[in-house]
N, C-alpha and C positions, 0 to 999 in steps of 0.2 A: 504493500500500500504506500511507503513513504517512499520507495522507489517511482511508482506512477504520479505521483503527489509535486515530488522531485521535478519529472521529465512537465508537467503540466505548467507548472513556474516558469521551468525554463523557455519552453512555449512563449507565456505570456508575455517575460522579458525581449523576447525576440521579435513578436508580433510588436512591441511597445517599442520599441529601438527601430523598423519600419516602419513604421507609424509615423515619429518624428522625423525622419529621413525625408517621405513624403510630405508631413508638414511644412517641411523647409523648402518644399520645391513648389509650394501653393497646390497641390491637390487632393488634399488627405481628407477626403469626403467615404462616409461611408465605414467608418469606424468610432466608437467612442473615444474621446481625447480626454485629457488627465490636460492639468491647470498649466503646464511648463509648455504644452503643446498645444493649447490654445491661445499664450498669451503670443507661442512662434508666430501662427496663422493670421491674428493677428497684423503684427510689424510685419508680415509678407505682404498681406493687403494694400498696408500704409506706404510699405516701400514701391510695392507697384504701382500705387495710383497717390503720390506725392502731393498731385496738386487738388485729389478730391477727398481724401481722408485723414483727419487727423487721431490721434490717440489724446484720452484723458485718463492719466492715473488718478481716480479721487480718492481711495484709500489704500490702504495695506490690512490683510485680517490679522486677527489675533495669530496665528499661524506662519507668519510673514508673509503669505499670498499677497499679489497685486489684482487688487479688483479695477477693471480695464474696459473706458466706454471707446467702443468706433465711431468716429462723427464722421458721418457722409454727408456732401454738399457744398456746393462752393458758393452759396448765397451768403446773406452776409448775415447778423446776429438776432436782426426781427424777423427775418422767414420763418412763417411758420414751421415745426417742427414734430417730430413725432417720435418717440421714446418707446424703443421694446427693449424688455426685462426678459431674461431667461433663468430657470433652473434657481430659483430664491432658495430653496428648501435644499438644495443639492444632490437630492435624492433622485433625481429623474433625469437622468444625461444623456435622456434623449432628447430634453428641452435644448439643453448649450450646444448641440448640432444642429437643431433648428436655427437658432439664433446665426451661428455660421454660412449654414445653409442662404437663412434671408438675405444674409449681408451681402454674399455673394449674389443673389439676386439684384436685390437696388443697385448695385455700382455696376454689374451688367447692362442695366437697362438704364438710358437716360434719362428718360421720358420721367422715373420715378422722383428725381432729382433738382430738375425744373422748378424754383421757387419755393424749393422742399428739402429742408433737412430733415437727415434722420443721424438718432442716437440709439446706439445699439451696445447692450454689456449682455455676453454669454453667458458668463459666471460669475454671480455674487458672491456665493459661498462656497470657495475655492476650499475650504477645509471640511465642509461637510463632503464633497466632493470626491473627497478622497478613498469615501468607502467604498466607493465603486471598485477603485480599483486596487485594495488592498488586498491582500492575501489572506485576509481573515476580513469575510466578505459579509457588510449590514447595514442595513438602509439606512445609515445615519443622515443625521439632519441638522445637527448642530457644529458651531464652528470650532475652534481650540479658544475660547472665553473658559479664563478659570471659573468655574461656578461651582461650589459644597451644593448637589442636588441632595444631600442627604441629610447635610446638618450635623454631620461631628465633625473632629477635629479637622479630618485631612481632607484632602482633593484629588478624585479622579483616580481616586485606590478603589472600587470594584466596579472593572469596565467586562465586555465581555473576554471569557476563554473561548476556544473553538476544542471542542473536549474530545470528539474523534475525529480531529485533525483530518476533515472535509475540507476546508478554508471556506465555510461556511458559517453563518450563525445561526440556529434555527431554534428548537425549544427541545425541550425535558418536561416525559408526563413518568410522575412517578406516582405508585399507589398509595394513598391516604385515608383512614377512614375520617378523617373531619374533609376527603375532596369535594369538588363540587362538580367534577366531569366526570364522563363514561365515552365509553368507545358507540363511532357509529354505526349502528346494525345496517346500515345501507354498503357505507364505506368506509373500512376500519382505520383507513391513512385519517379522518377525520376526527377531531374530540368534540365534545358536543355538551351543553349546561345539562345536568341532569334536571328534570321535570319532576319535582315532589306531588304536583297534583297530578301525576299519570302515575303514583307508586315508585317512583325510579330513586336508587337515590348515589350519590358522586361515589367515584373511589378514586381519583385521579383527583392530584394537582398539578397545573401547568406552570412552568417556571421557563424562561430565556437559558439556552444553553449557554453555561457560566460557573464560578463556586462563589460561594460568598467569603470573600478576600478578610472583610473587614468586622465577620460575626457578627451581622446586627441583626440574621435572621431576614434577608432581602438578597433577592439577588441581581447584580449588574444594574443596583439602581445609581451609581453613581460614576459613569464610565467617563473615557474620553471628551474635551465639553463641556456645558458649552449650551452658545445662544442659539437660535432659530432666525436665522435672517430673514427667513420667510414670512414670521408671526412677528418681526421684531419693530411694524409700523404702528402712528399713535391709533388710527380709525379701527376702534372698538377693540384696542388693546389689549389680549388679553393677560391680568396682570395677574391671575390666580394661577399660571403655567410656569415654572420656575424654568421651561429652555427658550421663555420670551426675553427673559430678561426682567431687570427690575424698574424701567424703564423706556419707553419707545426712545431709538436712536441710542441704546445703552452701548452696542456695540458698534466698532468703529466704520462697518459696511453699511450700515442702514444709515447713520450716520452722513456718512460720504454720498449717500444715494441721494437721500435727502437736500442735502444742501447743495450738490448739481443741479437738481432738477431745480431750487430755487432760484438757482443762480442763471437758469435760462427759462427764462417767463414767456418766451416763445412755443414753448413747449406744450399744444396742441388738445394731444392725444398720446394713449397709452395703450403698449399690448402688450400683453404677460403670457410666457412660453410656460406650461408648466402641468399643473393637476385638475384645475376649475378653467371652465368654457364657458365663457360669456356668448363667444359666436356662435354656439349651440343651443346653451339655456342661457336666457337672461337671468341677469345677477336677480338673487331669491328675495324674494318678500317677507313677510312676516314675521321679523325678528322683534321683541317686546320690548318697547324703550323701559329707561328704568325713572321715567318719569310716574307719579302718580297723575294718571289722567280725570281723578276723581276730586283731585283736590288739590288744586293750583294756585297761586298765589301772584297776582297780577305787578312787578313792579311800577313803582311811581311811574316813572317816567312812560309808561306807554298808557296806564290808567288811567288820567286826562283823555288821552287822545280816542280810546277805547269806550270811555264814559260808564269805567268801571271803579269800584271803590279796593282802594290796593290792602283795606283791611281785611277784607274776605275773601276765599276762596272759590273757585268756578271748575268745573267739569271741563274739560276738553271741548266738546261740542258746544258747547255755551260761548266760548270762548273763540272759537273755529267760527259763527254764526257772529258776532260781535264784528270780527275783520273783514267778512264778504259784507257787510252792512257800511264799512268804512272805504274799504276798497271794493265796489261790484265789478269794476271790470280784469279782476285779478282770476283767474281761472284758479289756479296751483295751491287753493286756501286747504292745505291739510294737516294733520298733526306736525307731523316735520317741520313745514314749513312755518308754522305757529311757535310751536317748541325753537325753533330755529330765531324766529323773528323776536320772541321774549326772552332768548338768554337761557333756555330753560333745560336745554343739554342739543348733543350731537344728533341729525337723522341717523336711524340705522337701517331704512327701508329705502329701494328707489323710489326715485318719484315719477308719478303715473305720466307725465309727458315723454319723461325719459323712459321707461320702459316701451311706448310705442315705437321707438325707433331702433331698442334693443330686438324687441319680436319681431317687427318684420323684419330686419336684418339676418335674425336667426332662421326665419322662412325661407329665406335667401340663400343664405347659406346648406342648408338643407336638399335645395333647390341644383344646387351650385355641386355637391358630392353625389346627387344622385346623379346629374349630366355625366361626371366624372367616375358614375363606376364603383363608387367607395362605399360600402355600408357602413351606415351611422348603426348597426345592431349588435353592437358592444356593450360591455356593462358602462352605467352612466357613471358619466365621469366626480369625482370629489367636489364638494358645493367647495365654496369659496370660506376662508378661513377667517377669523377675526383675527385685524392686524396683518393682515397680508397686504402686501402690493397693489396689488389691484385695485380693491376696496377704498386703499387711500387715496390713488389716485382722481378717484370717480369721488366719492365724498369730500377732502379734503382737497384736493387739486380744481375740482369744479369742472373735468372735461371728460370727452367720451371715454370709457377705460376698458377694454377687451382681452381677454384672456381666451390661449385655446391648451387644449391637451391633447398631442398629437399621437395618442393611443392609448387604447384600456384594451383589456381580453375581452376577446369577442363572447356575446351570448350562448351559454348553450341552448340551442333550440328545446322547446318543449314536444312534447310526445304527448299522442293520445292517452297509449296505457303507459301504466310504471311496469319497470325493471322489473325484472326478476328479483332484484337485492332490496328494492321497494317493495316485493308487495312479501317478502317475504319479514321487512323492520314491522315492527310493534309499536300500537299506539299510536301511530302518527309521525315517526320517528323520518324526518326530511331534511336533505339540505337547502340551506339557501341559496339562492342565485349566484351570490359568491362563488362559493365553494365549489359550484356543479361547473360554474366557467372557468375556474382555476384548473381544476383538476382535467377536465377535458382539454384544456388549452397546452396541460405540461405533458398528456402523453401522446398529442396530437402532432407539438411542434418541438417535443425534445424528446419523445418516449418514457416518456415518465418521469425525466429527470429532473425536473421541474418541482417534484415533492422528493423531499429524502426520506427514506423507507425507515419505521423505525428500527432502533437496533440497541442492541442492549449496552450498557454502561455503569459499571461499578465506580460512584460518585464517592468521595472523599468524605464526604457529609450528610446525603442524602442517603448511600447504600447505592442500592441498585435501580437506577431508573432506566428510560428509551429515551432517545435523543431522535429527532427527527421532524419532519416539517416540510412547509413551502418555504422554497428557495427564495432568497432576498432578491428584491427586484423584478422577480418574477410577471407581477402585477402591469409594472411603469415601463419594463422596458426590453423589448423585443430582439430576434438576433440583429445582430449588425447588417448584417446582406440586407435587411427589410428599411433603414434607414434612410435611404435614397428614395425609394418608393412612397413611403410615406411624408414624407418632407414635401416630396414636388407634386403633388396632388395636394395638399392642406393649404400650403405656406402661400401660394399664389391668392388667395381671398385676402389675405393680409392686405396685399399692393392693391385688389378690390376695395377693400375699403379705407385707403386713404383717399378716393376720390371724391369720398361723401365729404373731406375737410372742408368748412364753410371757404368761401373765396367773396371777397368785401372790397367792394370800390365805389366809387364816386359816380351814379350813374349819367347822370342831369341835371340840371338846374334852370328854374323859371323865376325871370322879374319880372314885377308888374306894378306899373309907376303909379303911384294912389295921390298924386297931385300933391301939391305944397313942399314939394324935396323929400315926399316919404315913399316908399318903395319895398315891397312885398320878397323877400329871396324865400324861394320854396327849392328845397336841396333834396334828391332823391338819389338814396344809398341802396344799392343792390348788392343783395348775399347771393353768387352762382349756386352755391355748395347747393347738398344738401342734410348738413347739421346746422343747426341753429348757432347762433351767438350768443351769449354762452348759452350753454344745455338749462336745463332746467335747473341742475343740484348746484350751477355753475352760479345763474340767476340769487338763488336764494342764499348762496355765500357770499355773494362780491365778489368771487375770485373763478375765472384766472381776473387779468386787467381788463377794463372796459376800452371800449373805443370812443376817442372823445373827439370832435367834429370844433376846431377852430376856425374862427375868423378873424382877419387883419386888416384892417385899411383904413383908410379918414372918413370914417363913417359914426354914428349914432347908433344905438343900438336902442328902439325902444320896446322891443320886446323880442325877447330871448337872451342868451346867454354868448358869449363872448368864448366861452370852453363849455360845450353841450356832448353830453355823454349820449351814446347813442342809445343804450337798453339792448336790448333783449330784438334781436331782429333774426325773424326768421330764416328756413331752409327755402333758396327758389324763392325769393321774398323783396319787395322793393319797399323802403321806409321811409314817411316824407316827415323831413322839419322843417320847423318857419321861421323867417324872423321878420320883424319890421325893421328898418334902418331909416336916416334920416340924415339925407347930404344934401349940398346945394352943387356938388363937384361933381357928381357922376364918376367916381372913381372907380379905377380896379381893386378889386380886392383879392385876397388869396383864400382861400378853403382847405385846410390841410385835415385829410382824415389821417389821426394820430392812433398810430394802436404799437406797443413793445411784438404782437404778434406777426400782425399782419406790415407792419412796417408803418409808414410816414406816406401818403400820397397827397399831391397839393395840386391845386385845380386854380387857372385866374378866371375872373369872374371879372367882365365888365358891365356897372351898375348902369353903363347908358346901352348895354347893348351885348349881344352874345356877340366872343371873342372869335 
């Protein structure tokens, strides 16, 4: 065994040492890459195409990894922009091949680049990353941040063993009578809760294959690690998971991400390479705010305005019913937006304007993989996480933010009758969907190998338990040969939807002389796109920056403003403002639509007459 184990390593060093060879030559598609060999691919990019790409180091991990954005485009700093994120979680590296994959798309194509930057980071979390391709192989997810997960003295003294030296990590079911599993009468590779209301009752605990290093009665609760750069954003934080961090932005990735993406307010829109699909299912509803909606408390300052009294309390809907009364022509009067507009905490639901544009895009896309061939009849992919990326982006950034998962294991189809091994379990005794796609998928596409068989093992502390399991990875990421294929069928919807970016100009303008030197400007702003300005969630935060509509000349201003914000202008949309002015000169004046996004555009305007 340590002889095959041996020759299997040697293998992988080999296969890895080609790998980089081709990296270095720009065409190492079609393999997973490890951080040293993405950061290659990389500076190949940048050195090939010098005048269209630049590199930004914004951090180093805890690990000394460099986390590394590619800036494609050779506009200047207000071109709009568009930001994709891969692989946050590090576990899925067949995201950071996507992300390569795209890169290499856009700077293909010019057409994508035209008035368009894009900013693209493979890999966040170059140290979670690494489990991929260790030698003692586990979906880790967190970075090398010292963190006490356990709360005694030390740190990162019980990580996992790999105890029959598989280079795997999988689990240990050892007999107990206080267990609480049994073996499954369908499928024995399977453990299963025992059911006390069917008479069943556990003789099995399951434990992570591991010993407990540090005697506390736990095992491999304190391994390796470390933050979750993927959980590690403020939008709905989760601050009760100790691999978030104690803190959003506690580590130095999310950090660096952060303060990039503030630092170019150009930045549009957002896709996230990874576990949750926006382009499939819109971002989920129904998360419970932690506000009491039964009993709210109106501040002063909006209670005037509301013609409510700030000593008492009001219901949600009372209160929701009070703002449509002040504002009627506001469509978007909901919880959120209420909660939002008093101070009263963060949304954690989309909002229903935005969601119309999520769904039929998801129809579209749907639309888009059946033309192409691809069945969407996989198991569905992981909702979106609190504290993740994505979420922040869309919440917190105020723009459209999309996520895809470019694979799950396919469905096991259903069957009329059950199995044989079905009708011969007890009680009702079934697998989950899960489980029946897993196991179908590992001896379909690896012969089995996919699940480790159990097998016995005389444990130091336990006695004698079975070690065995589904293989790490299993789930997220498929052979290498299939990485090309699915990459260039998915990844092209991407460059489909940057065309929705809203596009914002100066369309028109009318004056109309009202006698005595006063004079009518009526200015019409047209959005090509079709996303709005800003989105909906974008509206109700202020953010990103507005677009603000200047005028300049020897003129009077008697109604309107001098810096007029534009609002909220829709997809396919033309917007008129007014102003009255009052000259005796008939002069030209200038109109500059001013946006950090979309840039600066300035129009002259002659008051006695179109130029």
């Amino acid at each position: 065994m340590y002889k095959n184990q041996s020759l299997f390593l040697w293998l992988c060093l080999l296969m890895s040492s080609f790998g980089a060879v081709h990296a270095k030559n720009g065409s190492a598609f079609g393999k997973y890459h490890n951080n040293t060999e993405v950061q290659q691919i990389l500076k190949d990019m940048q050195q090939s195409h010098p005048d269209l790409i630049r590199l930004h180091t914004i951090a180093t991990s805890p690990g000394g990894e460099s986390i590394v954005v590619l800036e494609i485009g050779k506009n200047s700093a207000t071109s709009p922009a568009i930001f994709v994120g891969a692989n946050f979680e590090g576990n899925i590296p067949l995201a950071t091949e996507g992300a390569l994959s795209f890169a290499k798309m856009v700077i293909d194509s010019s057409k994508y680049t035209l008035g368009l930057k894009w900013f693209i980071m493979p890999l966040p979390n170059p140290d979670a990353s690494k489990g991929y391709f260790s030698d003692k192989k586990y979906e880790r997810s967190v970075n090398d941040f010292s963190i006490n997960n356990d709360m005694d003295e030390a740190v990162n003294e019980d990580g996992f063993e790999d105890l029959n030296c598989d280079g795997l990590i999988t689990q240990m079911r050892v007999k107990d009578l206080t267990g609480t599993y049994v073996i499954s009468k369908i499928d024995p590779r399977i453990m299963v809760q025992a059911d006390a209301k069917k008479g069943e009752r556990g003789i099995y605990k399951i434990y992570s294959e591991g010993i407990d290093n540090d005697g506390d009665g736990e095992y491999n609760e304190d391994g390796e690690g470390g933050i979750n750069v993927g959980i590690g954003f403020p939008h709905l934080f989760p601050k009760n998971k100790k691999e978030a961090g104690l803190w959003p932005g506690q580590t130095p990735e999310v950090y660096g991400i952060m303060k990039f993406i503030y630092d170019h307010p150009n930045i549009t829109m957002a896709y996230t390479l990874g576990s949750s699909n926006f382009c499939l299912n819109p971002p989920k509803s129904g998360r419970k705010s932690s506000i009491n909606s039964e009993s709210i408390q109106i501040p002063n300052r909006y209670a005037n305005m509301l013609g409510a009294d700030p000593s008492k309390t009001y219901k949600m809907d009372d209160i929701i019913e009070m703002v449509k009364t002040r504002f009627p022509n506001n469509k978007e009067v909901t919880s959120s937006y209420v909660s939002n507009l008093l101070g009263l905490g963060q949304a954690v639901n989309p909002l229903e304007d935005d969601l119309k544009f999520y769904s039929k895009l998801s129809e579209d896309y749907k639309k888009y993989l059946k033309n192409k061939h691809f069945s969407i009849e996989r198991l569905d992919p992981p909702q979106d996480k609190d504290g993740s990326f994505e979420l922040w982006a869309y919440y917190h950034l105020g723009i459209p933010s999309f996520s895809m998962n470019l694979f799950t294991v396919p469905k096991e189809k259903g069957k009329e009758e059950k199995s044989k091994e079905e009708s011969k379990a007890e009680k009702g005794d079934v697998l989950n969907e899960k489980e029946k796609a897993l196991l179908a998928y590992s001896d379909k596409e690896f012969g089995g190998k996919g699940f480790v068989q159990w097998g016995k093992y005389n444990h130091p502390t336990l006695g004698e338990v079975e070690i065995g399991g589904f293989v790490p990875y299993l789930e997220s990421t498929p052979k290498p040969e299939r990485i090309d294929s699915l990459l260039t069928i998915q990844l092209p919807w991407l460059l489909e939807l940057s065309k929705n970016l809203p596009d914002i100009s100066l369309a028109d303008h009318k004056i109309t002389d009202l006698g005595s030197g006063i004079c009518r400007l009526e200015l019409f702003i047209e959005n090509k796109g079709t996303f709005p300005y800003p989105i909906a969630i974008g509206e109700l935060n202020k953010q990103p920056a507005p677009i603000v509509i200047v005028l300049n000349g020897e003129v009077e201003l008697l109604q309107g403003l001098k810096r007029t914000p534009l609002g909220t202008i829709g997809g396919n949309q033309i917007k008129k403002l007014t102003w009255l002015l009052k000259t005796e000169k008939k002069p030209t004046i200038s109109v500059t639509l001013e946006s950090i996004v979309f840039g600066s555009k300035v129009k002259q305007i002659n008051i006695g007459g179109k130029l």
